[in-house]
C-alpha positions, 0 to 999 in steps of 0.5 A, spaced: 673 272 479 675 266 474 682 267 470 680 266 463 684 265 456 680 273 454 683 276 460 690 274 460 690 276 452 686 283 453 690 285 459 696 284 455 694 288 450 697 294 454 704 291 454 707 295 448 714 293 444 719 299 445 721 299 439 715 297 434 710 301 438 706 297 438 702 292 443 704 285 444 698 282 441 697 286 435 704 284 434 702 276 434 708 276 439 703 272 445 703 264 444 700 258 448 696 262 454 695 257 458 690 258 464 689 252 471 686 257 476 690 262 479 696 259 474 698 263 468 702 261 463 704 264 456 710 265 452 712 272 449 716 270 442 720 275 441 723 279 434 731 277 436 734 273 440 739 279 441 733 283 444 735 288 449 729 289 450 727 283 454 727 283 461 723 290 461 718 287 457 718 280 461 717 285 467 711 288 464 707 282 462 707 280 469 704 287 471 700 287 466 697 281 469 697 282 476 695 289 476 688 287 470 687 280 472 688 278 479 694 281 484 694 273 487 696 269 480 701 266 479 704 267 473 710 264 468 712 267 462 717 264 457 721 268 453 723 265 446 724 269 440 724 268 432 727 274 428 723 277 422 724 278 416 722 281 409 718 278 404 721 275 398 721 270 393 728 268 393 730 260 390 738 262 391 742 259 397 740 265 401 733 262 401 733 261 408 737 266 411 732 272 414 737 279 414 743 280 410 747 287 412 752 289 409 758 292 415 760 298 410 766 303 410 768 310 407 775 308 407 781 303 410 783 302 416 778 304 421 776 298 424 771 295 419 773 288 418 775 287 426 768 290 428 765 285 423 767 279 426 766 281 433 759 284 431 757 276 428 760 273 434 755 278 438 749 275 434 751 268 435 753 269 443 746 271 444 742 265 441 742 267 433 744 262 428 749 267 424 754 267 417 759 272 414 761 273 407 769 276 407 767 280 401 773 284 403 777 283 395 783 286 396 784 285 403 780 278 406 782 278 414 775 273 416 778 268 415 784 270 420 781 273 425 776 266 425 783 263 426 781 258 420 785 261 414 788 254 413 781 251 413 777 251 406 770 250 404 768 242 402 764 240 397 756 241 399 749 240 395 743 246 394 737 243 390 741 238 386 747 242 384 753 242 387 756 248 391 760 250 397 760 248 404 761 253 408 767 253 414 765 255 421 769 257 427 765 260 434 759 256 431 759 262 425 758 260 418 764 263 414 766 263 407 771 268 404 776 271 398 781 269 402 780 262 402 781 262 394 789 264 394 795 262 400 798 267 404 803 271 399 798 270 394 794 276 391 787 275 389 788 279 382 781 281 379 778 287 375 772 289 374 766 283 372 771 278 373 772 281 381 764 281 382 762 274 380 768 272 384 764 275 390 757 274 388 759 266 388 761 267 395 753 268 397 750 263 392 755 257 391 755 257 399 749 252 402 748 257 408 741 253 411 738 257 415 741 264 418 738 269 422 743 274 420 748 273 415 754 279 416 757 282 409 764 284 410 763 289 404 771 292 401 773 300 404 770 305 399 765 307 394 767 302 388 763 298 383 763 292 387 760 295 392 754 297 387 754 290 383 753 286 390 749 293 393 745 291 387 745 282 386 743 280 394 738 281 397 740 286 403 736 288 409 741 293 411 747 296 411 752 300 417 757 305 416 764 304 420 767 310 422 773 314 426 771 320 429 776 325 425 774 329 420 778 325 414 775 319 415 768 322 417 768 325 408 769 319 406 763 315 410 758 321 407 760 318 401 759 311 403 752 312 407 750 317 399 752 311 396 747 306 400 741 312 399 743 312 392 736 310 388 739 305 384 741 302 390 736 304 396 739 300 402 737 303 408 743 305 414 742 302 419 746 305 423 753 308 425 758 305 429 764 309 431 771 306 432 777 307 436 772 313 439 777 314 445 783 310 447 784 306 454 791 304 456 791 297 459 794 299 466 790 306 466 783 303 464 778 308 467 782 313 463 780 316 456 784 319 450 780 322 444 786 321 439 782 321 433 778 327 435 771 327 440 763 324 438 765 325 431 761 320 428 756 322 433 755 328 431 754 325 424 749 321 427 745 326 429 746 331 422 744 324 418 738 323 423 742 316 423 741 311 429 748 311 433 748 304 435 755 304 438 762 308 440 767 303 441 774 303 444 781 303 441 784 298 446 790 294 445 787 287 446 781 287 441 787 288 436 790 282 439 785 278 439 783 278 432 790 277 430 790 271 435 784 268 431 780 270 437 776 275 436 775 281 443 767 278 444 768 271 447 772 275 453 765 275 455 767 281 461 772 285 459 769 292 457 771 292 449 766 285 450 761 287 453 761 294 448 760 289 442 755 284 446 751 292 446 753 293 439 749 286 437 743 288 441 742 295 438 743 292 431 739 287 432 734 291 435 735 296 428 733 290 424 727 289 428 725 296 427 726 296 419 723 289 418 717 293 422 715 298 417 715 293 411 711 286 410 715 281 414 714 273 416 718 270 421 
């Protein structure tokens, strides 16, 4: 019986998306189908580059071929990718960038900052184009762990006007706060004058085009976070957190605020941090210093995604001090953990971006 371009589609229309529940079909993710006899060829756009999904549903196209069109067909399937997007009319500097998620704490000192960088890195590794803003007022450290905090914005154009162009470090757009004062300079600003300091950062910066722009948001609960929450255009946010009793009251705290109705930024998903610790030289040995699946508890009370549990291991701190964050060791287990942090968040963005009006 002859192959035809109707048969290919029909047959993969019994190929669903894990994640967005529906067919690849009536998901438009089906281009270019191409029939020479017994040969098929087809390409699957996928929602991210970073999709952790790809493989299963490579694997289930080509059944889907064999099993409704011909057992004997030949078939090649290119995977690609172009990450969605919510609608918006946006003529600003972040006009090109399709999601911008905000990388939260309720409180200092659990890690937010490291995992931020890594987190960018781990998007970039898997093939997205990816900025961060260190939005970090009183404590900028991108800059540092980027290894470029003796480099500074140059001179860039949007529309005619002039701006910022953006340092970029591990092919990562940065720009930050830290830029703005030397090393034993403190940024001294308060209230509004803190606010507008931040909000050029993301609209005096010619970002071009992004899939992902990472916001490295201040600890806590303030009013720069509401300013920000309220002035760019956030697809989302996640909540970094320890598992102790302490830090997890105040990440409460954090992930109210993003639910807040005059904010109404959707949580993304949990990241607990130094979740165990795993010595060097005992490296299948797990020490819960902090306390046990705090935040995974916390994950399931909320019904909040727990898109990952990472280790406390000496040499994620050294690298980031290095100016090289943990993710480009490519084999080591603390890499491998964000390389699957970027995958699950990427897949987070996708679900969320499904559920509203988006383009790609």
């Amino acid at each position: 019986m002859e192959i035809t371009v109707e048969k290919v589609i029909d047959a993969l229309r019994y190929v669903d998306d894990p994640d967005l529940k529906k067919d690849l079909v009536t998901l438009n993710m089906i281009k270019d189908v191409v029939v020479n006899g017994k040969e098929i060829t087809f390409t699957v756009v996928l929602t991210t580059p970073a999709c952790p999904m790809k493989d299963m549903i490579h694997n289930a196209c080509m059944n889907a071929i064999l099993h409704y069109v011909d057992k004997d067909a030949k078939v090649k399937i290119n995977m690609t990718a172009t990450v969605t997007t919510k609608k918006r009319k946006d003529e600003t500097t972040l006009r090109d960038v399709k999601n911008i998620i905000a990388v939260a704490s309720g409180k200092g000192g659990v890690g937010k900052s490291t995992v931020a960088a890594n987190l960018a890195l781990g998007l970039s590794k898997l093939g997205a184009k990816v900025g961060i803003v260190d939005a970090d007022i009183y404590g900028p450290s991108q800059h540092i762990m980027f290894g470029v905090e003796r480099e500074a914005p140059g001179p860039g154009e949007f529309m005619g006007q002039k701006k910022m162009a953006p340092v970029e470090s591990y092919g990562v757009k940065i720009n930050s706060i830290g830029f703005m004062a030397g090393p034993n300079q403190v940024v001294a600003l308060r209230g509004p004058m803190a606010t507008k300091a931040l909000t050029q950062l993301f609209f005096d910066t010619v970002w071009g085009e992004l899939d992902y722009l990472i916001v490295d948001l201040p600890p806590g609960t303030g009013d720069i976070h509401i300013s920000l929450c309220s002035q760019i255009p956030l697809t989302g946010a996640v909540v970094v957190c320890t598992p102790q009793d302490v830090a997890i009251a105040d990440a409460r705290k954090g992930i109210a605020l993003f639910k807040l109705d005059a904010i109404n930024v959707p949580v993304l998903g949990l990241i607990e941090n130094m979740a165990w610790f795993t010595p060097e030289e005992l490296p299948n040995n797990k020490y819960y210093i902090f306390g046990k699946d705090g935040v995974k508890v916390l994950a399931e009370e909320l019904q909040i995604p727990l898109i990952a549990q990472l280790p406390l291991v000496q040499s994620i701190r050294e690298a980031a001090d290095a100016g090289r964050p943990a993710v480009l060791q490519d084999t080591t287990p603390q890499a491998i953990a964000f390389t699957e942090l970027a995958k699950s968040l990427a897949q987070q963005i996708a679900i969320a971006n499904s559920q509203t009006e988006v383009t790609v």
